[in-house]
C-alpha positions as CSV (number, residue, x, y, z in Angstrom):
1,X,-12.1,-32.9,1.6
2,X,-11.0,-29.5,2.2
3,X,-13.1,-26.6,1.3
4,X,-11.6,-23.1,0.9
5,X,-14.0,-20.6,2.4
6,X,-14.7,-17.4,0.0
7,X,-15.0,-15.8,2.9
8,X,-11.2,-16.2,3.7
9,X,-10.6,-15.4,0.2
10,X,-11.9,-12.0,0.1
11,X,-10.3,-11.3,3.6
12,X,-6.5,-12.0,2.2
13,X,-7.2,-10.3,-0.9
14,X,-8.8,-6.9,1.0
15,X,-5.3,-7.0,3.2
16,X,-3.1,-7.8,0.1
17,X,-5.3,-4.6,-1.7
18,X,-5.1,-2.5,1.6
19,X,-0.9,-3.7,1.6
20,X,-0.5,-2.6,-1.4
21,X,-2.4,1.2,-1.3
22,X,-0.4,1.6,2.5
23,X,2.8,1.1,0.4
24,X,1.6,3.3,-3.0
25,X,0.5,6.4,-0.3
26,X,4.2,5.6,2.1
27,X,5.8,5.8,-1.2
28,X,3.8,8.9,-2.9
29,X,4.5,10.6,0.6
30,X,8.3,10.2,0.5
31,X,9.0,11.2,-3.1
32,X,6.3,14.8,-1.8
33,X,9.0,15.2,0.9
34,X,12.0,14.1,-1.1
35,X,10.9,17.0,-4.0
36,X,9.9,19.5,-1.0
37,X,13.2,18.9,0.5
38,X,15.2,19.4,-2.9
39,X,13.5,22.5,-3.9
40,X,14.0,24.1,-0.5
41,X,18.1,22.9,-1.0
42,X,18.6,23.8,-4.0
């Protein structure tokens, strides 16, 4: 019988959760820059 370890669990989830915020913040940052750029061009 195999047992899944919570302790495995929480890991993946933690680097799903930490995936997840590292894209939101790469993806906050570019539209910053995309606006910043746009306003200086404009």
């Amino acid at each position: 019988m195999k047992r899944n370890s919570p302790n495995g669990r929480r890991l993946a989830r933690a680097a799903l959760f930490a995936a997840v915020r590292g894209a939101g913040t790469a993806l906050g940052t570019a539209a910053v820059a995309t606006v910043i750029w746009w306003i200086r061009n404009l």
